[in-house]
N, C-alpha and C positions, 0 to 999 in steps of 0.2 A: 123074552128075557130082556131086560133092560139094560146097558153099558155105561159105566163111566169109571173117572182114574183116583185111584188116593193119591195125593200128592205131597211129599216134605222136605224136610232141606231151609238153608237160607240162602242159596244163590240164586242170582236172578238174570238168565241171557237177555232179557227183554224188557222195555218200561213204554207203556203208550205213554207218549206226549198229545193227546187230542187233551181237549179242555179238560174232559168225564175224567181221564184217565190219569191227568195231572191232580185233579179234586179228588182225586182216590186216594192218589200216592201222598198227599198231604196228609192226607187222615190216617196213613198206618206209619208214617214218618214219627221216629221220635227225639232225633238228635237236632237241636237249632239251627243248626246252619244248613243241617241239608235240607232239612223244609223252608228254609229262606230261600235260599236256590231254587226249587221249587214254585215259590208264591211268585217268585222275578219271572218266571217261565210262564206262566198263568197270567201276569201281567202283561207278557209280551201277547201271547195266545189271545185275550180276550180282546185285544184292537184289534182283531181279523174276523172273531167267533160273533154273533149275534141272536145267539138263543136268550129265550124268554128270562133265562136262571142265572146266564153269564156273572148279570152285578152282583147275584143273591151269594154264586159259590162264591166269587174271588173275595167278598167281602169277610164270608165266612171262613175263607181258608188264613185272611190276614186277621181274623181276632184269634184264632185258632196258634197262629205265627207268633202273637204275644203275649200269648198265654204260657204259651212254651218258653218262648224268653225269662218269663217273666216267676216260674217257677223253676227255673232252673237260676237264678239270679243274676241275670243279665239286665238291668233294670233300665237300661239307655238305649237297647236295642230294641227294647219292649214298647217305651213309650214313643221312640222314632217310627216304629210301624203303626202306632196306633195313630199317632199324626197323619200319615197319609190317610187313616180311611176317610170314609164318606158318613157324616155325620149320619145317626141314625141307631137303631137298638144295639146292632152287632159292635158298637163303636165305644158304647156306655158299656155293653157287657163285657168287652176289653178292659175296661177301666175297675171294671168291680174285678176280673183277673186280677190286675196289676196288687188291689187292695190287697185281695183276698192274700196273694203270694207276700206283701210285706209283709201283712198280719201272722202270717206263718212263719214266717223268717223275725219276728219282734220288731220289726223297725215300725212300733205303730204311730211314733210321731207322723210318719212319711205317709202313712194308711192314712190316718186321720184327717191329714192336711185333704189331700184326693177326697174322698166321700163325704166327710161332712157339710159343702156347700150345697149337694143336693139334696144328701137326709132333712138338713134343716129348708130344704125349697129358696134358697138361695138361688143354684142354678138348677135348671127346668131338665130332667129325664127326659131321654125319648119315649114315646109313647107309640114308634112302629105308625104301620100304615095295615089297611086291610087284613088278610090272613093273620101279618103276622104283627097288630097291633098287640101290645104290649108294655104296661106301665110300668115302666124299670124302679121309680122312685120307693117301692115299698123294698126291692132289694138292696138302694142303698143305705136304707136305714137300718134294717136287719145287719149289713155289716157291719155299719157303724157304731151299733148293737155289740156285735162279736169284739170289736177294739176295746169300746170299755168293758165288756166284761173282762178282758184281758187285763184292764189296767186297773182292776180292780174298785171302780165305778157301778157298780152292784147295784143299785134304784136307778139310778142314769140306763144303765143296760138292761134291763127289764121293759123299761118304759118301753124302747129301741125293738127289744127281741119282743115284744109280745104277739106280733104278726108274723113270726117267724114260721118258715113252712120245711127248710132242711131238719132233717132230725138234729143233726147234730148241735144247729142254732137252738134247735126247741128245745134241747136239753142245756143247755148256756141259761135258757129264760128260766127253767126249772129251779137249775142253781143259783140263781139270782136270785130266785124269789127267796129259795133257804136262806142264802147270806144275810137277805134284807128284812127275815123274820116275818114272813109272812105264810105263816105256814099253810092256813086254810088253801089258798090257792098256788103252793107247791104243792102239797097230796092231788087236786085235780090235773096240775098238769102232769105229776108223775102216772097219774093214776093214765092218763091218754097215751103216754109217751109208753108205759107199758105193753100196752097194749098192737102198738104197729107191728111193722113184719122187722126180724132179722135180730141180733144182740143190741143191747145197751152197755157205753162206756162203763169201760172201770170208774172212771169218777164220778160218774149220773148213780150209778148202782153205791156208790159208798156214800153219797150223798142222801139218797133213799133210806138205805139202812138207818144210816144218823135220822134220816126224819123221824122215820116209826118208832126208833128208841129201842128196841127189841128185836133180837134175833128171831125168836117165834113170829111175832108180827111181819117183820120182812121178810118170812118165807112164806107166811101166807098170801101176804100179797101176790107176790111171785108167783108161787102155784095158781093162787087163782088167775092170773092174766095168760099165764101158759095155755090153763083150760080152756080160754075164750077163743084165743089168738088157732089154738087147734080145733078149734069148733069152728070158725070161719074160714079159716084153710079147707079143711073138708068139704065146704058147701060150697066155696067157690069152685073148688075141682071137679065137684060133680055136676057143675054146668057147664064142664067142658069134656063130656062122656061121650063118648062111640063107642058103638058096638059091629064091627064090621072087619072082613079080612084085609089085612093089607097085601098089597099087588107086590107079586115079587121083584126084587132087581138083583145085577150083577154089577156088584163094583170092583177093579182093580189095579192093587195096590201099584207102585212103582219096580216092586221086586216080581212084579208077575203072581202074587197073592191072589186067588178070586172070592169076591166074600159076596154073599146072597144070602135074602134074610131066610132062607130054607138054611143055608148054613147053623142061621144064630140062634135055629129053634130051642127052648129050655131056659133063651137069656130073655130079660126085659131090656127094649133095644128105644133109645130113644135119640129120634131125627131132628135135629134144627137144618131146616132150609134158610139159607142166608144170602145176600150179598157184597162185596165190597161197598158197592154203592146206598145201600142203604144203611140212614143213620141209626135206625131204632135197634138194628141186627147185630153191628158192633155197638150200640152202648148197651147191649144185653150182655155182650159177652164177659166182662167180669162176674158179673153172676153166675154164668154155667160155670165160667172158670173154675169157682168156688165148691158147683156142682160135680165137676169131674172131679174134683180132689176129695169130696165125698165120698165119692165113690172110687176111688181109687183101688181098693185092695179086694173091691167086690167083683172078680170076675163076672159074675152074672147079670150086671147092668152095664151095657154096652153104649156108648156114647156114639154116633156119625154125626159129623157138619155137614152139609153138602151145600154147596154153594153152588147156585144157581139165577139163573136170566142176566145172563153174561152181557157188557154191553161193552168189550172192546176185546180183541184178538189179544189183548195179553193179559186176561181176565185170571187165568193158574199164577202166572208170576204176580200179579197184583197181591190176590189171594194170599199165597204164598209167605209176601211179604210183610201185610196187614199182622195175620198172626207171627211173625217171625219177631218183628219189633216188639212188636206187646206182648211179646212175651206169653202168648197164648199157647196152650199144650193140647191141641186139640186135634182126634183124627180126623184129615181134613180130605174130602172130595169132590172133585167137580165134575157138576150133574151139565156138559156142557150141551152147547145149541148142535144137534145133528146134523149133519148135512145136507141128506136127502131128506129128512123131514121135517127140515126147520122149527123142532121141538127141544125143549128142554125135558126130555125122557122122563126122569124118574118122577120129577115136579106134574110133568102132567098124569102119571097116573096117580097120584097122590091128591090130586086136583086144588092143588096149590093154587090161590090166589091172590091173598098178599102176603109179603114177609115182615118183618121173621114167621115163620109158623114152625110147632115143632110136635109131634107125634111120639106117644110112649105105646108102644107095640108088647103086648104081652108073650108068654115063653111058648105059646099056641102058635103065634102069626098074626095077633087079632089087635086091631086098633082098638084101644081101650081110653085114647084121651087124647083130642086138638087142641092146641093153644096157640093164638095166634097174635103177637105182638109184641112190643117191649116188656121185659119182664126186670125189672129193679135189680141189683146187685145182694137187698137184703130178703128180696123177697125169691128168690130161684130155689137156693137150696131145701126151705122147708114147703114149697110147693110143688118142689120133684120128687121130694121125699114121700111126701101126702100120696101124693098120684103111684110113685112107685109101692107103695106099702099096701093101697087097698088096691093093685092090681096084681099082689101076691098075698092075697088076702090078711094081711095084720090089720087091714080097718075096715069098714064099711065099704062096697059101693055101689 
């Protein structure tokens, strides 16, 4: 039988200050100043530390620091942090922050001023180095894009958005194109934009409707993209099929609860293995967010995190505090390193090997589906559904 603890609350007796553990705390930090405090501490930290990653986190924790300023409207503490960094992707992608948050806040003279000397190639994007080369220039135009559609520059912002890759831009370029009368190529893009994972605005969808002219017309459309969009869910799910028992564990709670999936038999039980440190596991986690709320009222689809391949002694408090800030509702366990086996328990007989990975366990015991990797915010909830539905047979599998 396998051990480990549920853990929740929002206090925290303990904070590693090693580099990792300061790069943690930045990332579930959501109030400014105390991630400021923070990035000063990582700053101090990293003239002592000389791992391979040092320049990569602190650089990433300080676009991270004014992003946060900078949607929260602090706009002089935003652009003071980005002056210190080190010229280079993370530095430009500060700056499309900066944009993106006036753009949000309407101050788009101030947006505009910011992006438009790169959109136009006046001044030169970074373009990264190795791994993580990377030509920013096509996203300062995209935003540049988003200002005038804002300012009602409609053919100017088309032009801007046509290489737009956020959904949200693509539907801006959509509406552009309505605005600008060019219908033939809004029906293609509507017709593409239908078709992705997750909803579309209320105004992309009132925009549609006005296209087609007709309520009948624009619920066919709809229906049919539905159809497709559940046709490709299906077949992506089914190439991530197991058929195999899963190994039992004991997890328990903080109140002395003992929960083992022999417990949860009858329920559909599904595992996300995570941890602090990786980024792909929390930028999944609005999605599941979405997914538990889903399933909220469905006793018989049972949600576990379990956080695991711990890499600092206050990895529960980290934990902890990750979902505590974000506001994340999740039941939360950690699969921690043994002592005498120097294993991550439940992960290894699960044979975890990268994260996120997450397992939907049927009401038998039976591994009925791995998924292993980031998984979108629009895309979780109708690929858990998919997966949960044909492993209580409502579909195929």
């Amino acid at each position: 039988m396998l051990t480990g603890l549920l853990v929740s609350g929002s206090t925290f007796a303990q904070q590693d200050t090693s580099f990792s553990g300061l790069f943690n705390a930045v990332k579930a930090e959501t109030e400014p100043a105390r991630m400021e405090a923070l990035v000063i501490t990582m700053e101090r930290v990293a003239t002592r530390e000389h791992a391979p990653n040092t320049a990569e986190l602190l650089t990433y924790s300080q676009a991270h620091l004014v992003e946060t300023f900078a949607h929260a409207g602090n706009f002089a503490k935003a652009n003071s942090w980005r002056d210190k960094m080190a010229a280079g992707r993370w530095k430009d992608d500060a700056l499309l922050q900066i944009a993106a948050a006036l753009t949000e806040q309407n101050k788009l003279a101030e947006a505009e001023k910011l992006v438009k000397p790169y959109a136009e190639g006046k001044v030169a994007a970074s373009n990264g180095s190795g791994q993580f080369a990377t030509d920013y220039t096509p996203y300062f135009v995209t935003q540049y894009g988003v200002i005038l559609y804002k300012k009602g520059a409609y053919k100017e912002a088309a032009a801007k958005l046509a290489g737009a890759r956020k959904t949200e831009q693509r539907e801006m370029y959509a509406l552009a194109l309505m605005a600008t009368g060019d219908k033939e190529q809004a029906m293609t893009e509507t017709n593409k934009l239908l078709l992705l994972p997750g909803e579309r605005s209320k105004d992309f969808l009132a925009g549609v409707k006005k296209l087609y002219g007709n309520d009948a017309r624009f619920q066919q459309v709809l229906d049919s993209a539905v159809a497709v969009k559940q046709k490709r869910i299906v077949e992506k799910m089914s190439k991530m099929k197991v058929d195999q028992p899963a190994p039992d564990f004991h997890l328990t709670n903080v109140n002395g609860k003992s929960v083992s999936l022999a417990s949860l038999r009858g329920k559909t039980v599904i595992l996300d293995f995570w941890a602090t440190w990786c980024i792909p596991c929390v930028g999944s986690f609005p999605g599941m967010q979405r997914a538990v709320d889903y399933y909220a009222k469905d006793t018989n689809v049972v949600f576990m995190f379990i956080h695991t391949s711990e890499r600092s002694k206050t990895a529960t408090d980290e934990a902890k505090r990750l979902l505590s800030n974000k506001h994340y509702r999740f039941d939360l366990y950690m699969d921690l390193t043994n002592e005498t086996s120097g294993k991550n328990e439940v992960t290894e007989a699960f044979n975890v090997e990268l994260l996120p990975t997450k397992f939907v366990i049927d009401k038998n015991g039976i591994i009925r589906f791995k998924n292993t990797g980031f998984v979108s915010e629009h895309e979780a909830v109708p690929e858990i559904k998919a997966m949960v539905d044909m492993v209580n047979g409502k579909t195929g599998l």
